[in-house]
TORBAFI-805498 format. One line per field, with one value per residue (C-alpha): residue in three letters; z, x, y. Coordinates in Angstrom, 1 decimal. Layout:
<drentis>
resn = c(ALA/...)
up = c(Z/...)
east = c(X/...)
north = c(Y/...)
</drentis>
This chain:
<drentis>
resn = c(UNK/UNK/UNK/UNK/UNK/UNK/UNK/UNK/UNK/UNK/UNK/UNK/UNK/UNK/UNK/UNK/UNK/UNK/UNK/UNK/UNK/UNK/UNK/UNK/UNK/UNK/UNK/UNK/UNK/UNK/UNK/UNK/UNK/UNK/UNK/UNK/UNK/UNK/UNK/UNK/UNK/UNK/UNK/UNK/UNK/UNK/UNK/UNK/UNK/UNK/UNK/UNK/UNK/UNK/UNK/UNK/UNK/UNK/UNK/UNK/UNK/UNK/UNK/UNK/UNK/UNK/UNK/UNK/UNK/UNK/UNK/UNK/UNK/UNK/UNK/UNK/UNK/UNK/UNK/UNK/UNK/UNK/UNK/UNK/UNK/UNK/UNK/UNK)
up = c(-29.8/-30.6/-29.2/-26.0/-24.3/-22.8/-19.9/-21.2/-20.9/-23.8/-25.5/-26.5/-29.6/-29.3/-26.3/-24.8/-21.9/-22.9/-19.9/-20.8/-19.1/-19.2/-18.9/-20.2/-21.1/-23.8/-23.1/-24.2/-24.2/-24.8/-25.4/-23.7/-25.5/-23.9/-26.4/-26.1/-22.7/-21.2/-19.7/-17.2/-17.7/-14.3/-14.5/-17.3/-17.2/-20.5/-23.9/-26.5/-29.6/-30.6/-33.3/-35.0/-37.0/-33.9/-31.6/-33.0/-32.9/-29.0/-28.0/-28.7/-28.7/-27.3/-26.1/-22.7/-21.6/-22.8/-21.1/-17.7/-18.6/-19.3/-16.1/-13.7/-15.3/-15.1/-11.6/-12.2/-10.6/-11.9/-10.0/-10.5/-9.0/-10.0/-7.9/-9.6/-12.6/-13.0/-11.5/-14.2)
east = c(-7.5/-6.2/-8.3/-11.3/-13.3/-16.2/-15.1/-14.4/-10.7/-9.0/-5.1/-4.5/-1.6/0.2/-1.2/-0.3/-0.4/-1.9/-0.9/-3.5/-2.7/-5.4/-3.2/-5.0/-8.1/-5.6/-5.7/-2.3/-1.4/1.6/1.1/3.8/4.0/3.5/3.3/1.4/-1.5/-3.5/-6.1/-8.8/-12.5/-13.2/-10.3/-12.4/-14.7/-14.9/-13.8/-13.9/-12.1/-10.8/-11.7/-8.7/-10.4/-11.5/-9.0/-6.5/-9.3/-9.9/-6.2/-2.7/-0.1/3.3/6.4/6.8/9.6/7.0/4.0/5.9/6.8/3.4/2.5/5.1/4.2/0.6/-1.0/-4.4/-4.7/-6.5/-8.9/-11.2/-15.0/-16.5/-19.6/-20.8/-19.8/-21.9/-24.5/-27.5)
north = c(-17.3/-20.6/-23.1/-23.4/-26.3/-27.0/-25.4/-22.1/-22.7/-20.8/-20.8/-18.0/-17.1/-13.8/-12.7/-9.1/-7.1/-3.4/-0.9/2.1/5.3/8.5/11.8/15.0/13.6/11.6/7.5/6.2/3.1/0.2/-3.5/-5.9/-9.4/-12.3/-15.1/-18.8/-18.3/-21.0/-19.5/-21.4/-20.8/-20.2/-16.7/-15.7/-12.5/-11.3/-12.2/-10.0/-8.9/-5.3/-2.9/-2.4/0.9/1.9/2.3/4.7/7.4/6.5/5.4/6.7/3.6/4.5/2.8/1.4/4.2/7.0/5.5/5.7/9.0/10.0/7.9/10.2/13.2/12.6/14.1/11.8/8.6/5.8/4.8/2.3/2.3/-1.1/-0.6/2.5/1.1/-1.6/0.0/-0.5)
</drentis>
């Protein structure tokens, strides 16, 4: 994170697009660059930074062309139940 305001609106430096896919009960994952983000405080849900000794014992990074083969040969769909979820 570069910079923020007042109004929660960030710049972000080196910003990336992870696609995560769960095949096997293994999460794999591959980060897409997207360079210099302007981001409004108002798109904003959460903010957080990552664990860099954390993650490689939770995630597996790959490349883009084997995360869509993971992805096709995967049965499991992600789904995504936000109501149960945040459910306290």
């Amino acid at each position: 994170m570069v910079s923020y305001d007042q109004f929660s609106n960030v710049i972000l430096n080196d910003a990336v697009e992870r696609r995560v896919v769960v095949a096997q009960g293994i999460c794999h994952y591959s980060d897409i660059p997207l360079g210099l983000y302007i981001v409004r405080g108002d798109s904003i849900v959460l903010l957080g930074q990552i664990d860099a000794m954390r993650e490689p014992q939770v995630m597996k990074e790959v490349s883009l062309e084997e995360l869509d083969a993971i992805r096709e040969q995967s049965n499991e769909a992600t789904t995504w139940d936000f109501d149960s979820d945040l459910v306290a």
